[in-house]
C-alpha positions as CSV (number, residue, x, y, z in Angstrom):
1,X,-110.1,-31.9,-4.3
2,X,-111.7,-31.9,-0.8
3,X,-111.4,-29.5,2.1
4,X,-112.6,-29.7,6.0
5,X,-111.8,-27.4,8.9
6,X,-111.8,-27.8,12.9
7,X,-113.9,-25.6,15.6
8,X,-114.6,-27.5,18.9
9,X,-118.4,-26.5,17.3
10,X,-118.7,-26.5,14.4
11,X,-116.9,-28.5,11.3
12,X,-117.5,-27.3,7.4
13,X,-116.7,-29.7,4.3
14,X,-115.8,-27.9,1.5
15,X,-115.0,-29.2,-2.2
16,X,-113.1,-27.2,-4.8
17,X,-113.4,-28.1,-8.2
18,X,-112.2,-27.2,-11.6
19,X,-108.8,-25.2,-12.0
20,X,-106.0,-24.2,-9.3
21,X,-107.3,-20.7,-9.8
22,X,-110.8,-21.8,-8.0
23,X,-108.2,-23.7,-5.6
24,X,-106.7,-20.2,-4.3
25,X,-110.4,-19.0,-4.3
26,X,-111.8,-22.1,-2.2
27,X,-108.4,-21.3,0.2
28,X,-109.3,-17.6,1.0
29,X,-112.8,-19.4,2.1
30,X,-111.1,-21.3,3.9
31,X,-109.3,-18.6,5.7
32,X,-112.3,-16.3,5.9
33,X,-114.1,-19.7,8.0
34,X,-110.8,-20.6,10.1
35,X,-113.4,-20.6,13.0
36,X,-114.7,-23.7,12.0
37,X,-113.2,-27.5,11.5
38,X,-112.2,-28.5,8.7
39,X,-114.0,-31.9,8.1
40,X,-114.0,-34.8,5.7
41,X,-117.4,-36.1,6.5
42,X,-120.0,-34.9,4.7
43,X,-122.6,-36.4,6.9
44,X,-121.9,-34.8,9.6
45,X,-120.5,-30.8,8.9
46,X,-122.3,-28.1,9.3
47,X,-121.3,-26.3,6.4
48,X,-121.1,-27.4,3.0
49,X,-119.5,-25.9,0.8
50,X,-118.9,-26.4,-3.2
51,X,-116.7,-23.9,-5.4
52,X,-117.9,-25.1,-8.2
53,X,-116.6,-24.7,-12.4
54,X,-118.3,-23.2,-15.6
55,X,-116.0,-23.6,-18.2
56,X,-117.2,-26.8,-20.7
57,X,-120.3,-29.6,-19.9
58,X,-118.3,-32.0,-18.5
59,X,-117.2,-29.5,-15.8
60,X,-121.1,-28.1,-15.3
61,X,-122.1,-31.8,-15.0
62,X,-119.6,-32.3,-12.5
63,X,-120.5,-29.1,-10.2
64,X,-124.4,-29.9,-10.3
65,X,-123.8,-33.6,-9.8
66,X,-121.6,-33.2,-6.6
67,X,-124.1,-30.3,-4.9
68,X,-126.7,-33.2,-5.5
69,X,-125.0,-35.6,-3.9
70,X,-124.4,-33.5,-1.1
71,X,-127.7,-32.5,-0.2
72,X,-128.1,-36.0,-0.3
73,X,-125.0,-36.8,2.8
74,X,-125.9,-33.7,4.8
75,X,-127.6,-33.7,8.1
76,X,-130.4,-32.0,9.4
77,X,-129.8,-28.3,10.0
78,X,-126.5,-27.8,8.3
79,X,-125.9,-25.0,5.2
80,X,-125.5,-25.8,1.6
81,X,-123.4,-23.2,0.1
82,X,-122.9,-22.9,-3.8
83,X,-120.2,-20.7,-4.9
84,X,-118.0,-20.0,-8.2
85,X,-118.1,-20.1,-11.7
86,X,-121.3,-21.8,-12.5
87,X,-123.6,-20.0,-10.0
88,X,-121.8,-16.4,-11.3
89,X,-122.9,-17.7,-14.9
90,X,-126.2,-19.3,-14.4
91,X,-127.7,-16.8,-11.2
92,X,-131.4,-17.2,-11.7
93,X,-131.5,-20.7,-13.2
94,X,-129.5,-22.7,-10.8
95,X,-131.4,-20.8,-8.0
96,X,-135.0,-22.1,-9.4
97,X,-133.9,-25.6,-10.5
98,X,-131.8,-26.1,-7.4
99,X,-133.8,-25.3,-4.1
100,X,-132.2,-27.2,-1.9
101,X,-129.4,-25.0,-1.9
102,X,-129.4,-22.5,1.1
103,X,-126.9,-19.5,-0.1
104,X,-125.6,-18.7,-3.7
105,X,-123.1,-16.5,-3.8
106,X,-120.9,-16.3,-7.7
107,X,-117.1,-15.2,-8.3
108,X,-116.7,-12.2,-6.4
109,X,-117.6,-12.8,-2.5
110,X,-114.8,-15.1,-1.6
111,X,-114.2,-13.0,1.0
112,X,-117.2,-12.2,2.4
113,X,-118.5,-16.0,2.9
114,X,-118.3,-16.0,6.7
115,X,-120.9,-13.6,6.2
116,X,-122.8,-14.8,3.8
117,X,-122.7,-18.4,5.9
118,X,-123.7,-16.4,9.7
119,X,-126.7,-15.0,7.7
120,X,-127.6,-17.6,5.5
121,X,-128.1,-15.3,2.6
122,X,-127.3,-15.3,-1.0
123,X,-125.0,-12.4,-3.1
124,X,-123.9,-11.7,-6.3
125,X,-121.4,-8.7,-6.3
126,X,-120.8,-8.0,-10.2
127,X,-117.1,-7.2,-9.4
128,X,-114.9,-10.6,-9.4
129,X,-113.3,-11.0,-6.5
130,X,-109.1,-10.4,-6.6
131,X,-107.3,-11.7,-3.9
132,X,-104.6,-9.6,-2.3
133,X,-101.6,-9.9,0.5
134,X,-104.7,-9.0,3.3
135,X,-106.4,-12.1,2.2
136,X,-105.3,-14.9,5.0
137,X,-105.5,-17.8,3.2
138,X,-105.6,-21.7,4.2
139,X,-103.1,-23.7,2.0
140,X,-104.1,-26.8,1.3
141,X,-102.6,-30.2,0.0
142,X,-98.6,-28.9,0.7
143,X,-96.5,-28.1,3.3
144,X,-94.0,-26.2,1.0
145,X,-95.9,-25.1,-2.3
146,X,-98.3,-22.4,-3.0
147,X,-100.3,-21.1,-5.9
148,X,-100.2,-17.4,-6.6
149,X,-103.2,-16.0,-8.5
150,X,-101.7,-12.3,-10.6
151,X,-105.3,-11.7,-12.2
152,X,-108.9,-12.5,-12.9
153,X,-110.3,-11.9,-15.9
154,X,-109.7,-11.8,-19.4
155,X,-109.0,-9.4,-22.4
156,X,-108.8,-12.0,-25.2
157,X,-111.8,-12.7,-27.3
158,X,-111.5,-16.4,-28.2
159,X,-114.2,-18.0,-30.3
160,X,-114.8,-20.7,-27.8
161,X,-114.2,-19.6,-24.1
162,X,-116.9,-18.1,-22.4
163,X,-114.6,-16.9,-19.5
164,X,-114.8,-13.6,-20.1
165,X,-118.5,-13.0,-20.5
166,X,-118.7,-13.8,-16.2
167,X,-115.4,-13.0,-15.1
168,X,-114.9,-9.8,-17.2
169,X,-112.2,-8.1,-18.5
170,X,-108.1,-8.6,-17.3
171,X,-107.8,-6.9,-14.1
172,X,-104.0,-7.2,-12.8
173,X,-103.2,-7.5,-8.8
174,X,-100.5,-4.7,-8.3
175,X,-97.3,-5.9,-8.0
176,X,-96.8,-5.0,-4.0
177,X,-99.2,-7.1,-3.5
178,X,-97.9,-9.5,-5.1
179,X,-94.2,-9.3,-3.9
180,X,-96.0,-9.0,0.2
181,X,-98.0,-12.2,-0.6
182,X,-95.2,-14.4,-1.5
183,X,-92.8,-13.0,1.4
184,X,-95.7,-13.8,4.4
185,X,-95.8,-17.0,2.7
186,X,-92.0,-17.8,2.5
187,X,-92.1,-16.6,6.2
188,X,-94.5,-19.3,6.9
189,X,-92.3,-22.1,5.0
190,X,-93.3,-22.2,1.5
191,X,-90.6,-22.5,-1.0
192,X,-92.2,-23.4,-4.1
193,X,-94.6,-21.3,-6.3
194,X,-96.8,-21.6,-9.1
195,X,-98.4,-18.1,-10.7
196,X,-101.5,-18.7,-12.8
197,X,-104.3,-16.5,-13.9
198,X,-106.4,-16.8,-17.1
199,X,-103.8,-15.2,-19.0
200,X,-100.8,-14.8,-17.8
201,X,-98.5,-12.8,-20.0
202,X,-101.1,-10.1,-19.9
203,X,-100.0,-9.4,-16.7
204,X,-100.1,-5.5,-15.4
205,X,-100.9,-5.0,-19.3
206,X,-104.6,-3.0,-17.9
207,X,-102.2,-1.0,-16.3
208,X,-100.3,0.0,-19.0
209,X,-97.1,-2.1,-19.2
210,X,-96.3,-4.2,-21.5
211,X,-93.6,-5.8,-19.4
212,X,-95.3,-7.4,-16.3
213,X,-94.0,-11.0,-16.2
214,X,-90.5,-9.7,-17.0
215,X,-90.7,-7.4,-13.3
216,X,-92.5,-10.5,-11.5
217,X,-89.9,-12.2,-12.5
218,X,-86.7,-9.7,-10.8
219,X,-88.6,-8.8,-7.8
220,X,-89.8,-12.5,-7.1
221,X,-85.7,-13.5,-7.4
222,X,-85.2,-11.1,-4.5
223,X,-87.4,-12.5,-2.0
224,X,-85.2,-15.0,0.3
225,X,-85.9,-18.2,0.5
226,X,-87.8,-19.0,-2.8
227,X,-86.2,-22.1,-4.2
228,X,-88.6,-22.2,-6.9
229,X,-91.0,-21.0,-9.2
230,X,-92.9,-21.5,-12.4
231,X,-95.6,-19.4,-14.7
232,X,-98.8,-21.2,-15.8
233,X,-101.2,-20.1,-18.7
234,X,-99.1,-17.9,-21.1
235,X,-100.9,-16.4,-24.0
236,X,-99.0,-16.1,-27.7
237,X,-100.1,-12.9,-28.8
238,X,-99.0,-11.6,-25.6
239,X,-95.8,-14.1,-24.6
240,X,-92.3,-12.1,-26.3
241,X,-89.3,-14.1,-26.9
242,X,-87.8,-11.7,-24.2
243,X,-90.2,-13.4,-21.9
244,X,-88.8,-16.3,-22.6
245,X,-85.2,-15.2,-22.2
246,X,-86.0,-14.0,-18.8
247,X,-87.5,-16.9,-17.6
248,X,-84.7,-18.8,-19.2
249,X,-82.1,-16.6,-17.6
250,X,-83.8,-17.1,-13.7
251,X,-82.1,-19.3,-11.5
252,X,-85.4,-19.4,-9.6
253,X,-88.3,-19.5,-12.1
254,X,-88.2,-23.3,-13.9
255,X,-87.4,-23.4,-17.4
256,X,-91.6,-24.4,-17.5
257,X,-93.5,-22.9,-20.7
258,X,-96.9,-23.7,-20.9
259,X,-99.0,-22.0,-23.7
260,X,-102.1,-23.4,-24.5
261,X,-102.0,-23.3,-28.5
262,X,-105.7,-25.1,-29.1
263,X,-104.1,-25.3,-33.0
264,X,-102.2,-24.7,-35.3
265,X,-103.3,-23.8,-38.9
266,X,-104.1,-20.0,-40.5
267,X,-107.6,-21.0,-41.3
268,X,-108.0,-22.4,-37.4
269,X,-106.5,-19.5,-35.7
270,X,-108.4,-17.5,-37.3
271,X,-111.5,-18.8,-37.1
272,X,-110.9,-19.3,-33.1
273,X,-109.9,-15.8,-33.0
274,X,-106.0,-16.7,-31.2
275,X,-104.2,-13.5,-32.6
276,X,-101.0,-14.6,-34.0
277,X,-99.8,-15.6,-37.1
278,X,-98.3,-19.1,-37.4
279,X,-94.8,-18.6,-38.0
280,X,-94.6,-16.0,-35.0
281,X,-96.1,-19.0,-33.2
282,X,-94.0,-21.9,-34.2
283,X,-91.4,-19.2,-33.8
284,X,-92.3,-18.6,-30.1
285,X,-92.4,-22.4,-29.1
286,X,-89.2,-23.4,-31.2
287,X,-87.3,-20.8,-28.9
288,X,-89.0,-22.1,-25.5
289,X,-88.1,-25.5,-27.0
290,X,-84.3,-24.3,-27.3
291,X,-83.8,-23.7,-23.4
292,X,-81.4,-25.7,-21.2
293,X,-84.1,-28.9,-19.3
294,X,-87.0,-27.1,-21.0
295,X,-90.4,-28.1,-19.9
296,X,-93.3,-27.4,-22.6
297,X,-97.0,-27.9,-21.7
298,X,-100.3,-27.2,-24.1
299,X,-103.5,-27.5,-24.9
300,X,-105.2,-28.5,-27.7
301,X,-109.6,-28.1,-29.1
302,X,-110.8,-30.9,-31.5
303,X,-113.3,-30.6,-33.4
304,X,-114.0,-26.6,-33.2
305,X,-116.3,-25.5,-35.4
306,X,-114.4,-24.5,-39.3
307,X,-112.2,-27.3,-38.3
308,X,-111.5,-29.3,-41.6
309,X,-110.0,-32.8,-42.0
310,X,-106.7,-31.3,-43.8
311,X,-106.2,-28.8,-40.1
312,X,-107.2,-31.5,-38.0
313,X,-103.8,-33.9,-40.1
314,X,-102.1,-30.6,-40.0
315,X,-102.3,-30.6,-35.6
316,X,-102.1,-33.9,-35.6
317,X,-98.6,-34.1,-37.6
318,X,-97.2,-30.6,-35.6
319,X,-98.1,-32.5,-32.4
320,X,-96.2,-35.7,-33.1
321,X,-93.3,-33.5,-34.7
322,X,-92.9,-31.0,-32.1
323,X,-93.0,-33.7,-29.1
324,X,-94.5,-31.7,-26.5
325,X,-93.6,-32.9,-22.8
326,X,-96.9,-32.4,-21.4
327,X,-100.4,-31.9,-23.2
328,X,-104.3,-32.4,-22.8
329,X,-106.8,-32.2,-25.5
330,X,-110.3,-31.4,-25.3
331,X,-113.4,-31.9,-27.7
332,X,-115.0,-29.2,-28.4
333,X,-118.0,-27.9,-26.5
334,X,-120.4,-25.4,-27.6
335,X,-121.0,-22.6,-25.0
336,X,-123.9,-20.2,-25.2
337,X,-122.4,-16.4,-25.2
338,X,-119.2,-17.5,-27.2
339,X,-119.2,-16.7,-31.3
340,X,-118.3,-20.5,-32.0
341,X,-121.7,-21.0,-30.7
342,X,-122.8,-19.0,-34.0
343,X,-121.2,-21.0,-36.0
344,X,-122.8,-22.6,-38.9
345,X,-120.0,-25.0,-39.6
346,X,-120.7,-27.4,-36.5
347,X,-119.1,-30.5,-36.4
348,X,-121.1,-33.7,-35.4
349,X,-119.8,-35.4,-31.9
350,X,-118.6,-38.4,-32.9
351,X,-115.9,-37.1,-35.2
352,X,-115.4,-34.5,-32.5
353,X,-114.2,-37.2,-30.1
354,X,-112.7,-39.3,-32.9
355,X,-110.6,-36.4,-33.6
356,X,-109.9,-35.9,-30.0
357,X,-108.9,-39.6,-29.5
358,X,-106.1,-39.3,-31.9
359,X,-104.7,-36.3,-30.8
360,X,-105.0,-38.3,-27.4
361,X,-102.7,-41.1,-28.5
362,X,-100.0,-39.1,-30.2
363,X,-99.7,-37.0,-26.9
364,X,-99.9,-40.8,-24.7
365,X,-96.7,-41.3,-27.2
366,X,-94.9,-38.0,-26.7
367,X,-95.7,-38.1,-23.2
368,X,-94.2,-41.5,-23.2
369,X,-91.1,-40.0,-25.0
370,X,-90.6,-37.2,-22.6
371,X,-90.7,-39.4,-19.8
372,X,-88.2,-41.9,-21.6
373,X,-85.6,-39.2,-22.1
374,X,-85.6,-38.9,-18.3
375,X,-84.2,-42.7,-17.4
376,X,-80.1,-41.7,-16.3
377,X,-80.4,-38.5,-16.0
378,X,-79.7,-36.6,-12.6
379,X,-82.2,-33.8,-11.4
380,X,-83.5,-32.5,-8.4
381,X,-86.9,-33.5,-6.8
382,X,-89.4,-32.4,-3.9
383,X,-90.3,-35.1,-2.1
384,X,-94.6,-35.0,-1.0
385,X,-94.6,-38.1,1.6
386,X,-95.3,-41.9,1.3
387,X,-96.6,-42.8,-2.3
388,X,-99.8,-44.5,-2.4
389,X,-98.9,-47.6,-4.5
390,X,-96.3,-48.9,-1.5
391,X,-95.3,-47.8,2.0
392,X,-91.6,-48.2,0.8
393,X,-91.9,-46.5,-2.3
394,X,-91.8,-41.9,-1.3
395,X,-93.5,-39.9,-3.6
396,X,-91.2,-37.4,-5.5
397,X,-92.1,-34.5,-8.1
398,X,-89.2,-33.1,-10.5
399,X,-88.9,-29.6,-9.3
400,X,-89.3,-28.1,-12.8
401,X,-92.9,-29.7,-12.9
402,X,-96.2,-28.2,-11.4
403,X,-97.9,-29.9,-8.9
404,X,-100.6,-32.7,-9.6
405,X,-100.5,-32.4,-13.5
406,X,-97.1,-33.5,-14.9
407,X,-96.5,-36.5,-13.2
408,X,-95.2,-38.4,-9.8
409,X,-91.9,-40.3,-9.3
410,X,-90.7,-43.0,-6.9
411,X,-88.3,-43.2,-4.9
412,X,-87.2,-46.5,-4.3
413,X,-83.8,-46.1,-3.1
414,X,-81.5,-43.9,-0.8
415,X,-77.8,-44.0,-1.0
416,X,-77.6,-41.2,1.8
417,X,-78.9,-43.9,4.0
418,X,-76.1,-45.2,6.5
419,X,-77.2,-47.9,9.2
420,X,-74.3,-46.1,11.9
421,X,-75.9,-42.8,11.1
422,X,-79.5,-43.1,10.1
423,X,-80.9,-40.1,8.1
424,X,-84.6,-39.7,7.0
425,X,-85.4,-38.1,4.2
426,X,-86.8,-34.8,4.8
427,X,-90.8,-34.2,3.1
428,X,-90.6,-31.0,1.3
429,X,-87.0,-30.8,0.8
430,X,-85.4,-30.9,-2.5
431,X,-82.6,-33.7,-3.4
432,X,-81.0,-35.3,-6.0
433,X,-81.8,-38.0,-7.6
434,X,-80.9,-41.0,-10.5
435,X,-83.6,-42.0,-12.2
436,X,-83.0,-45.9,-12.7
437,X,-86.1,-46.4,-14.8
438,X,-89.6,-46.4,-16.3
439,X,-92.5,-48.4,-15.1
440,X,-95.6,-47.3,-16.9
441,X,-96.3,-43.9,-16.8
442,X,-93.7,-43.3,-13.1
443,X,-90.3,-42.8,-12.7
444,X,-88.3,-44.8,-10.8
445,X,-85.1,-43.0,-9.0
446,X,-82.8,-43.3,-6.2
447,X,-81.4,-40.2,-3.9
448,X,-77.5,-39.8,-4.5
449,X,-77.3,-36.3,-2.9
């Protein structure tokens, strides 16, 4: 995703990449650097800026790759800035292999970069860097949604992630903070939010309770003017069927579960360290499954290291049986720092990825099916703007889906429409609509109310 901002001056580029969590990060740059424009020329800004992400190859590849190719736009003069994930993980390296960066700076000077960028120096503060309701932040991409960051860090100790050997252990914004943030944005428009962090049912748990999402949850309902809201990341050993219930129970928060389960098995969840015991697992997404226009999202690791061809039949049947509405799988990559990366039972790459290709088409299929179900049904959609496949055809989202990741739907018709008494639909504004039918992988749907 690409950012620019606007100074008669000066203009800076900036490019966020990896998760929405980086997204709120790269925005609180933003803010910090509202002086300058916001530009969407490389060439010609005079700061650069890349936030970049650490977590598997394919993400590192990606980071170094696009701070590459934009030393090679840049103009005379202007400042390369490397920020996130990936410098906070590789300091010394990246610094020596990658000279034609001018300031380095890791996960916890987000709000220090205008700075950092004034004195064209590098920092590494060893403290990651939690946002809070000070923070003025420069939303980008909506007019009405927002992401909400509750934490950084991590106390789980999962076999493959390398998270928290950079970004250190769960520390939880306070609630306050929380609870202000969300009323200056509502203030300023914003109706919808999403709440992420790396774990999000740990939530307030490094302050001692136990019960975090579950107050999120009753203060965020009474806050005027949220229409909506959904929770991203939840963790199993730490998600409670209560949770669940209260989620269920909100007439704000979506009936949206995502829990990345990365398997399924004993042996598996063991061996990747995941801290709950099957049938309290299949227990816990049976009962999200249960909910009134429930919405479950996952995550699934092929070819983890242990991983035999009897668990790999076992996923692959749960998957296909279960019917999940939304999931990605990944092949597994070895990261240095992680105990997987011990691991004498490594599993060559190419049945890595053949085992990630079928998981790959049984989720394609449930996907399918989940998107099936919704042809003539009648549900409420925001509507973004002008798709980009037709200049007739508007651009809708189902409001119980996150942003960007579960899917776009067209609107091709509007029976609110009357030639006497023209009405345009509003961007941002929630309606009704009838879906009419599938093409491909989009929703087609007409506005009845």
């Amino acid at each position: 995703m690409k950012f620019t901002t606007q100074n008669p001056e000066k203009s800076l580029h900036l490019v966020s990449l990896g998760c929405t969590k980086n997204l709120v990060d790269s925005e609180i740059m933003l803010g910090k650097l509202k002086e300058y424009k916001i530009s969407d020329d490389a060439t010609t800004a005079d700061v650069l800026i890349v936030n970049t992400c650490g977590f598997i190859d394919s993400a590192k590849e990606e980071s170094i790759n696009t701070i590459l190719d934009l030393h090679d736009q840049r103009k005379e003069e202007s400042v390369l800035v490397v920020a996130g994930c990936l410098t906070q993980r590789y300091q010394e390296e990246l610094q020596k292999e990658i000279p034609e960066v001018d300031i380095f700076t890791g996960v916890g000077d987000y709000d220090k970069i205008d700075e950092l960028v004034n004195e064209k120096r590098s920092a590494f503060t060893n403290q990651v860097f939690l946002a809070s309701d000070t923070n003025e932040r420069v939303i980008t991409g909506s007019s009405y949604h927002a992401y909400v960051k509750l934490s950084e860090g991590c106390n789980q100790a999962c076999s493959f992630c390398a998270i928290p050997s950079f970004k250190g252990k769960l520390h939880s914004r306070t609630l306050q903070s929380l609870v202000k943030e969300v009323s200056s944005l509502v203030s300023k428009g914003y109706t919808d939010f999403t709440f992420i962090s790396q774990d999000s049912s740990s939530f307030l748990r490094d302050q001692g309770q136990k019960d975090g999402l579950e107050q999120l949850i009753l203060e965020v309902e009474k806050v005027d003017g949220i229409k909506t809201a959904r929770i991203l990341y939840l963790y199993p050993s730490t998600t409670t069927l209560d949770l669940i219930d209260k989620i269920a129970d909100s007439k704000i928060f979506q009936n949206y579960f995502d829990m990345p389960l990365q398997h399924i098995t004993p042996s598996m969840l063991k061996i990747m360290k995941r801290g709950k015991g099957v049938e309290k697992l299949i227990e816990l997404m049976d009962h999200m499954k249960s909910k009134p226009n429930s919405f479950v999202r996952t995550t699934f690791i092929a070819g983890h290291p242990g991983e035999t061809v009897e668990d790999h039949e076992a996923l692959c049947k749960y998957i296909s049986n279960y019917k999940f509405d939304r999931a990605n799988v990944f092949s597994y990559s070895t990261e240095e720092g992680t105990h997987a990366a011990k691991s004498n039972d490594l599993i060559d790459q190419e049945t890595i990825d053949n085992r990630a290709d079928e998981i790959g088409e049984i989720i394609a299929k449930t996907t399918q099916e989940s998107l099936e179900a919704e042809v003539g049904k009648t549900f409420e959609v925001y509507i973004d703007g002008e798709s980009d496949e037709h200049e007739f055809l508007l651009s809708a989202r189902k409001t119980t889906w996150a942003p960007d990741i579960d899917g776009e739907i067209y609107i091709n018709d509007n029976e609110l429409y009357d030639e006497n008494n023209p009405k345009q639909l509003e961007f941002g504004k929630i309606y009704t609509v009838r879906v009419s039918e599938l093409s491909g992988d989009k929703l087609l749907a007409t506005v009845i109310k």
